[in-house]
C-alpha positions as CSV (number, residue, x, y, z in Angstrom):
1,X,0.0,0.0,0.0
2,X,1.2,3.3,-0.9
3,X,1.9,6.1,1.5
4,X,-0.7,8.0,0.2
5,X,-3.4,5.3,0.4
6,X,-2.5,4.6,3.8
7,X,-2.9,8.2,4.7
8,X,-6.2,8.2,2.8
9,X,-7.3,4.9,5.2
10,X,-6.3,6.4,8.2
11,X,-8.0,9.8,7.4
12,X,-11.3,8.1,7.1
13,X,-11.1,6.2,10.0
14,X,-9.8,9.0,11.9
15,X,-13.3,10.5,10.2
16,X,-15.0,7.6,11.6
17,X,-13.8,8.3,15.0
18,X,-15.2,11.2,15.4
19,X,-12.2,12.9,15.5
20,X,-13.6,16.6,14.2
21,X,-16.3,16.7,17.6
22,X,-13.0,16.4,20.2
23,X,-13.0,20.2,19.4
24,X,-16.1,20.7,20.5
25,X,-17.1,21.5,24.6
26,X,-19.1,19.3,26.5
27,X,-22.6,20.9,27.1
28,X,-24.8,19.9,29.9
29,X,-27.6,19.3,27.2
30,X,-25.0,16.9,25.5
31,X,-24.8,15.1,28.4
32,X,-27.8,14.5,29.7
33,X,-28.9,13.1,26.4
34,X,-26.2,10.8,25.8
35,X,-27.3,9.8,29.6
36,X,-31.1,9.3,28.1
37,X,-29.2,7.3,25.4
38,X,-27.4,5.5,27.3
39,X,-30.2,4.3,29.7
40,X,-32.5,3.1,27.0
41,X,-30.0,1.0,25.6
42,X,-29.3,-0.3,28.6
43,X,-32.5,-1.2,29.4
44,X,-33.4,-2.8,26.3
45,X,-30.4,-5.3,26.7
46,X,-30.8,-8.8,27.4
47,X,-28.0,-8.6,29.4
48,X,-29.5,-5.7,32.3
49,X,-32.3,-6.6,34.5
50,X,-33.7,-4.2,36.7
51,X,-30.9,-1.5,36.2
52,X,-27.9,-4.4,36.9
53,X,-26.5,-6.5,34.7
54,X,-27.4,-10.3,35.0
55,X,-24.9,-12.1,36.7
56,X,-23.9,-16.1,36.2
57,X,-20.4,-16.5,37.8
58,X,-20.1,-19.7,39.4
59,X,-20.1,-20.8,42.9
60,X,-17.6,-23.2,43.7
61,X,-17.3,-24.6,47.1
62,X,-15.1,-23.4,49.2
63,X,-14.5,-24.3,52.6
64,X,-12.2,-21.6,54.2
65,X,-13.9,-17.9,55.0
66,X,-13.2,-15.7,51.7
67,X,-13.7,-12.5,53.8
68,X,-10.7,-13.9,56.1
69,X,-9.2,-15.0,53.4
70,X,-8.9,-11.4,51.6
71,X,-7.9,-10.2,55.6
72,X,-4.9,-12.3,55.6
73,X,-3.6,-12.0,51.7
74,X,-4.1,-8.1,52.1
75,X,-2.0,-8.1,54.9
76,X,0.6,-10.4,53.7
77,X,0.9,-9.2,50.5
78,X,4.3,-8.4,50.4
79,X,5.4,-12.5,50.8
80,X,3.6,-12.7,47.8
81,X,5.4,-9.9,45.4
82,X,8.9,-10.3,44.4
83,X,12.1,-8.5,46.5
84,X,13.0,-6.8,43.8
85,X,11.4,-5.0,40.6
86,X,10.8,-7.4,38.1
87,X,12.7,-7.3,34.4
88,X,10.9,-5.7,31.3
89,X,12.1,-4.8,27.6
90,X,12.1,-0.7,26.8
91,X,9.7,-0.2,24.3
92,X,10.5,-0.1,20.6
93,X,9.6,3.2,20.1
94,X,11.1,3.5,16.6
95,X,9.5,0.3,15.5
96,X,6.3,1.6,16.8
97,X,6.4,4.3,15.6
98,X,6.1,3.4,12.1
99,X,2.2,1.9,11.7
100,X,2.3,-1.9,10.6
101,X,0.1,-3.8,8.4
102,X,0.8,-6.8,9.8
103,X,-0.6,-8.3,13.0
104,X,1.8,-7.2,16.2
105,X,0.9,-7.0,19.4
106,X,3.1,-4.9,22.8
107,X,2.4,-6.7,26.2
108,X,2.2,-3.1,28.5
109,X,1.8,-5.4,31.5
110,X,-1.1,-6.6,33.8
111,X,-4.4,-6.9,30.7
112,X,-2.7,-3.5,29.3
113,X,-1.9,-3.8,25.2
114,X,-1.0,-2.4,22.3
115,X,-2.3,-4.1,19.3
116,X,-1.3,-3.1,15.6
117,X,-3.0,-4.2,12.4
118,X,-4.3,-3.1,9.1
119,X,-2.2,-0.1,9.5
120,X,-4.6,0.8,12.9
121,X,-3.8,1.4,16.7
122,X,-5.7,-0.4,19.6
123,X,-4.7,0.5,23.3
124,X,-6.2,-2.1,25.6
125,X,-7.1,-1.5,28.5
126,X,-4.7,0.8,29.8
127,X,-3.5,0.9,33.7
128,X,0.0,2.8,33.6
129,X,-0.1,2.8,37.3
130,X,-1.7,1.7,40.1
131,X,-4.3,-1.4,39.6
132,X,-6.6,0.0,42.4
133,X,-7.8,3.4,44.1
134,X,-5.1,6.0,45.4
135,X,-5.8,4.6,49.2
136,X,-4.4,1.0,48.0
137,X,-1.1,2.3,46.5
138,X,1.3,0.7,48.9
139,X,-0.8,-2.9,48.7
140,X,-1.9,-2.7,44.9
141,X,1.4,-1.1,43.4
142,X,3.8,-2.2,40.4
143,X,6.1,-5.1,40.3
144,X,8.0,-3.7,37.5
145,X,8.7,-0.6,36.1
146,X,6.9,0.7,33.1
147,X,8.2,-0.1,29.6
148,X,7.3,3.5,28.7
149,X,4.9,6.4,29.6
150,X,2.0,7.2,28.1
151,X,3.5,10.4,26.5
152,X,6.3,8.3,24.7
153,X,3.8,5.7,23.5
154,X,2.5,6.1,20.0
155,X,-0.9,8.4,20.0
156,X,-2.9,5.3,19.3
157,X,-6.4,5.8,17.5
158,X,-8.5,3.4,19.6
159,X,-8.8,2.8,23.6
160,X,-10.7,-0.4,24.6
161,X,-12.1,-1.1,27.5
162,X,-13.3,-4.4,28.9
163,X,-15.0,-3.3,32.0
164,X,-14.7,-0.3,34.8
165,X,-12.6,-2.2,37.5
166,X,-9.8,-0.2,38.9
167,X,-7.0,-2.4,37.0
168,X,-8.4,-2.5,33.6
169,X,-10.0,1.5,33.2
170,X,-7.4,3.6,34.8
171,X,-9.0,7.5,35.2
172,X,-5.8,9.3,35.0
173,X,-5.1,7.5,31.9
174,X,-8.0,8.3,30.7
175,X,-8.0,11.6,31.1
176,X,-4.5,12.3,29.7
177,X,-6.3,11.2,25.9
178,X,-9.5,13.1,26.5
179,X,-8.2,16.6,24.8
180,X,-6.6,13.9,22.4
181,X,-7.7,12.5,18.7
182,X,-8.9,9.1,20.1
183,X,-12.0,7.1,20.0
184,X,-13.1,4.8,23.1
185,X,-14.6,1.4,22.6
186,X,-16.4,0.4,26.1
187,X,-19.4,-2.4,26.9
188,X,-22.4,-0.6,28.0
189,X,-22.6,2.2,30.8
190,X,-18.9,2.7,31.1
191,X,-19.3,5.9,28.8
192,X,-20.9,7.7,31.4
193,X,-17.3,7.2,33.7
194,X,-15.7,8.4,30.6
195,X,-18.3,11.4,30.1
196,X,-17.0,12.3,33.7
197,X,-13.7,12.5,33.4
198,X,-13.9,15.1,30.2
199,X,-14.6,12.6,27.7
200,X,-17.4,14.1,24.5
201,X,-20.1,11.3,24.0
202,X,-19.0,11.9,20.5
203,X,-16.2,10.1,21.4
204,X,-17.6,7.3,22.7
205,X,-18.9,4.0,21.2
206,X,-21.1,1.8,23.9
207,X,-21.8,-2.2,22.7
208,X,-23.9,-4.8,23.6
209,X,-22.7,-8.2,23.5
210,X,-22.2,-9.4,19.7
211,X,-23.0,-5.5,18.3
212,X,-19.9,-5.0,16.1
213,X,-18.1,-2.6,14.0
214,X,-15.6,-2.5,11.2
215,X,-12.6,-0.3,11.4
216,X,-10.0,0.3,8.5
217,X,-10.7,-3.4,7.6
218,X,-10.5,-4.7,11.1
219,X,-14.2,-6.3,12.2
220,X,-14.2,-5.3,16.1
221,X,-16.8,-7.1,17.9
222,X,-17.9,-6.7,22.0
223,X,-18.1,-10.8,23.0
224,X,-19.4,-12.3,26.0
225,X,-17.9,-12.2,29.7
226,X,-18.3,-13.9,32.9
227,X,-17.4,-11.3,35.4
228,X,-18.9,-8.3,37.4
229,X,-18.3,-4.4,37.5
230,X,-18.3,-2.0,39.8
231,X,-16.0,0.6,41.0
232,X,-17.5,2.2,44.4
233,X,-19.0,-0.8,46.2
234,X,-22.5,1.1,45.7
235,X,-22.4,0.6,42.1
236,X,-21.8,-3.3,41.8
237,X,-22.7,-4.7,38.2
238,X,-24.5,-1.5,36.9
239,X,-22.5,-1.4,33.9
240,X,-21.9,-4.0,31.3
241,X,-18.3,-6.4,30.9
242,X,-17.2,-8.0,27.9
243,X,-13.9,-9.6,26.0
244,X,-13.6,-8.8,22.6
245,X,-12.7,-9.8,18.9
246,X,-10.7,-8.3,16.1
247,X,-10.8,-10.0,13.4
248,X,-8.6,-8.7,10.0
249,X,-6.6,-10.3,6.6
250,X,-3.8,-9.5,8.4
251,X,-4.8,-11.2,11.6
252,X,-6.9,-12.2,13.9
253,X,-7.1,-11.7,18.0
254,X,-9.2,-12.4,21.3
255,X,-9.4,-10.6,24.6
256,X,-10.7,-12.2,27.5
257,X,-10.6,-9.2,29.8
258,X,-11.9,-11.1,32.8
259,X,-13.8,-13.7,32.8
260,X,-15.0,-17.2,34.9
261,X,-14.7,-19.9,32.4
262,X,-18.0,-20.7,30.8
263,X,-19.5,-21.6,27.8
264,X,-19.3,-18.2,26.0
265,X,-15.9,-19.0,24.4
266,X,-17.1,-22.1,22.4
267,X,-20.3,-19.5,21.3
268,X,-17.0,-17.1,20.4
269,X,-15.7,-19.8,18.4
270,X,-18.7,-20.9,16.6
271,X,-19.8,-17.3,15.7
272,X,-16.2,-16.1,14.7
273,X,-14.8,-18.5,13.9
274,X,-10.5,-19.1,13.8
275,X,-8.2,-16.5,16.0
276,X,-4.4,-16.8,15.7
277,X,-3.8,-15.4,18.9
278,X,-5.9,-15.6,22.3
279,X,-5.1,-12.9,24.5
280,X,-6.3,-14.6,28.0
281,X,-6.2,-13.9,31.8
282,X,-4.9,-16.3,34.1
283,X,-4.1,-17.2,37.8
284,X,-3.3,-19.7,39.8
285,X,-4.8,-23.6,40.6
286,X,-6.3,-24.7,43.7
287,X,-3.6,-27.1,44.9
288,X,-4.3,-29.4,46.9
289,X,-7.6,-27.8,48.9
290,X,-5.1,-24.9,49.1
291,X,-5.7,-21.8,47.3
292,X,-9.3,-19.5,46.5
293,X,-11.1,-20.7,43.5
294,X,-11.0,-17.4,41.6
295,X,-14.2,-18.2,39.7
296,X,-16.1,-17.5,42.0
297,X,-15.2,-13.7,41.6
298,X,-15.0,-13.9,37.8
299,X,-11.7,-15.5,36.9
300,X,-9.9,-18.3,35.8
301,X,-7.8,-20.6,37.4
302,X,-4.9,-22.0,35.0
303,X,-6.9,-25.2,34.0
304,X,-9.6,-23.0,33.0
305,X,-7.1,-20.5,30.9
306,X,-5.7,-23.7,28.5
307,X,-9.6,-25.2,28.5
308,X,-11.1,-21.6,27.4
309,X,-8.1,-21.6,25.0
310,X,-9.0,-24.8,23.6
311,X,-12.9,-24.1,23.4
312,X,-12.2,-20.8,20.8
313,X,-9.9,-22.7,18.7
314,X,-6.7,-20.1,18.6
315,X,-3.2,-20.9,16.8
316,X,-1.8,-19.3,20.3
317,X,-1.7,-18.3,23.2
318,X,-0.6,-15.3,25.1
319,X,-1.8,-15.3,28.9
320,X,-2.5,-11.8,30.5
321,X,-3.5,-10.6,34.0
322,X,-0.4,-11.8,35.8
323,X,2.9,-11.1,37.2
324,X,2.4,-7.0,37.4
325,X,0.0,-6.9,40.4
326,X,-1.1,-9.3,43.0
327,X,-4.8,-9.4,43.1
328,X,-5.2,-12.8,44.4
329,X,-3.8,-15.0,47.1
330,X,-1.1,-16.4,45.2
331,X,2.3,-15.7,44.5
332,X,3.2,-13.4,41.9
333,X,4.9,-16.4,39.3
334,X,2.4,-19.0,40.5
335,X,0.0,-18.7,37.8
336,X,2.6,-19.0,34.8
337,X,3.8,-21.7,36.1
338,X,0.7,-23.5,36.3
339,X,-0.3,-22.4,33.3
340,X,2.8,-24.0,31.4
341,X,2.4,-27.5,33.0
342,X,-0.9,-27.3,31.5
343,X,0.1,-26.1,28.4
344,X,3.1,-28.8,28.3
345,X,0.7,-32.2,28.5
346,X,-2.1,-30.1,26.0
347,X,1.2,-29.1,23.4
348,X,-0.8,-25.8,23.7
349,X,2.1,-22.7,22.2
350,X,2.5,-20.4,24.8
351,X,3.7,-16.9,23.5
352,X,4.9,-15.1,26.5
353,X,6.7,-11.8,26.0
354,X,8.6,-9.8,28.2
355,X,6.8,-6.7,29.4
356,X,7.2,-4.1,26.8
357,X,8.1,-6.5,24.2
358,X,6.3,-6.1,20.4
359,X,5.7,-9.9,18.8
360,X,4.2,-10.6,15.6
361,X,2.0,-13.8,16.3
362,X,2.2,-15.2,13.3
363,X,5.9,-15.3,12.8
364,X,5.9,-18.0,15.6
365,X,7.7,-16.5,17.7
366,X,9.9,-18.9,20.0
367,X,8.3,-18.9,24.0
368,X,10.6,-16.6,26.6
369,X,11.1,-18.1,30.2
370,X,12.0,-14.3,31.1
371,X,10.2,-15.1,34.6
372,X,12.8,-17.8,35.3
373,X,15.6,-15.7,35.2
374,X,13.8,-12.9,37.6
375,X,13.2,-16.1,40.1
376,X,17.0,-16.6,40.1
377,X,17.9,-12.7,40.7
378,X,15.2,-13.1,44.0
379,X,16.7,-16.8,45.1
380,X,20.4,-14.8,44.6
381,X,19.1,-12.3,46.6
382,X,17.7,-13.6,49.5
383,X,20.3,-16.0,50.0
384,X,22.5,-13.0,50.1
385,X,20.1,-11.4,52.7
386,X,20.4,-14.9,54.8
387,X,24.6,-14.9,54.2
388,X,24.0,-11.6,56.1
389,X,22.6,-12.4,58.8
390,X,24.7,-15.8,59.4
391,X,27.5,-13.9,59.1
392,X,27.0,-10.5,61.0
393,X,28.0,-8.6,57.5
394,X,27.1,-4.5,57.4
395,X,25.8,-2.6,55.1
């Protein structure tokens, strides 16, 4: 394609993004009837009853007390996070710089990404920071540095969202692209967080579950979740979750966002047919009667990862939601190493980047055991801290 014709493509989706109303002020008139909007959707969806989305998570027994449970884990938090800032690749920013045709995809950490195809941008849901309000900084925060800032990142022409928790919509990230040429892709009833933190409605695209829209060739389409929402504690499941699809010539992906295991992914599969890459979250298994069984708060344990993988039929697989923050009550490498026994007896390929790393799926690129080599830096280390204390050395 020529430079010109790419220009051209980008100009009209740029024109399909609404790009000409970010000008524009936000009126109280505007908003109120993007509200109306918004409502009436939202109460014509299969998916809302009563002003709250229908839940259908699972309920797994469990014998322990979760609410102790989430006492103890918060408090001992630190025993499950690594000693010492875990490794990550700078971003490319030359390579990025220059928009690709073919399929690539950045791993920003946590569910973050940065997808490329068709000559198009698509910023996933973006957390640069902290994955939960400022008052759970010290508990919720980083285990590795960022691979860039959002002002070095490429201005990308798409943000979407899968749902309004704390660790997948991030508010000052959002805010930082409001005065900005962008478009937002969210499920239903997570504009209006967007409308309040400076967003136009012009801006924004809400979807239903299977609504679907095609993008400079790319066919982007909201797909079933098995999750909740909320971001208050007052507001539990009053706006809409979903993973979603992108589906191209030049490639194809899923997003999980989060999500219980269910039957939703074979429905994905049968719908949409093949994916060469599977973008999916994953954390630890149950051992032993030891552990939380994370479906029950719309997850998936490691099993359920490689059998969701499986169910939608993808070349690959690229597990997400792991290793940046701990959210559970595992250990911070526990989930990848589940994940890759399971993947070893299913001959499932794994494609697991370093933080910050660009891969092109479809080059089959070879699997990086990056994690292994942070492990050794911690054991290093804290046999250092015990040599220490045998040994009466001083700092």
């Amino acid at each position: 394609m020529s430079a010109g014709a790419v220009k051209a493509s980008m100009f009209s989706v740029l024109g399909f993004l609404g790009v000409a109303n970010y000008f524009r002020g936000l009126s109280r008139t505007e908003l109120n009837a993007s509200q109306k909007l918004r409502q009436v959707r939202m109460e014509s969806s299969s998916q809302f009853c009563n002003g709250k989305v229908i839940g259908r998570m699972p309920k797994t027994p469990y014998r322990g007390s979760k609410t102790y449970l989430n006492v103890c884990s918060f408090f001992r938090r630190s025993k499950l996070k690594p000693n010492m800032p875990l490794p990550h690749a700078e971003l490319d920013i030359h390579l990025l710089k220059k928009r690709s045709h073919a399929f690539r995809i950045t791993w920003l950490g946590h569910s973050s990404l940065f997808l490329e195809m068709n000559h198009a941008r698509i910023l996933i849901d973006p957390v640069f920071n902290y994955a939960a309000p400022l008052i759970g900084k010290p508990w919720f925060s980083r285990n590795l540095d960022l691979p860039a800032d959002k002002k070095s990142l490429p201005l990308p022409d798409l943000i979407v969202i899968s749902h309004d928790h704390y660790d997948h919509l991030e508010k000052s990230t959002i805010k930082y692209y409001a005065d900005k040429p962008v478009r937002f892709f969210v499920p239903l009833g997570v504009g209006l967080h967007l409308e309040n933190w400076g967003i136009h409605p012009d801006k924004i695209h809400e979807f239903d579950w299977w609504e679907s829209v095609n993008v400079n060739g790319i066919n982007i389409t909201a797909t079933p979740a098995n999750h909740n929402s909320g971001r208050t504690g007052f507001d539990n499941d009053k706006t809409l979750w979903c993973s979603w699809a992108f589906c191209s010539g030049s490639g194809s992906v899923f997003f999980s966002g989060d999500s219980a295991y269910d039957t939703h992914f074979k429905e994905i599969r049968q719908r949409l047919g093949h994916f060469d890459l599977a973008c999916i979250e994953v954390a630890a298994n149950v051992k032993n009667g030891q552990g939380y069984p994370v479906e029950n708060c719309g997850h998936m344990q490691a099993y359920h990862t490689l059998q969701a993988f499986q169910d939608l039929g993808a070349d690959k697989l690229l597990p997400v939601h792991w290793s940046t923050f701990e959210l559970f009550t595992h250990k911070w490498d526990e989930p990848i190493h589940d994940l890759i026994a399971e993947a070893e007896y299913a001959g499932t390929h794994l494609l697991t980047p370093m933080v910050g790393e660009t891969v092109y799926p479809k080059l089959n690129p070879e699997t990086s055991f990056w994690w292994l080599e942070a492990e050794d830096r911690v054991n290093i280390q804290s046999s250092f801290s015990v040599a220490q204390v045998e040994f009466g050395f001083q700092e």
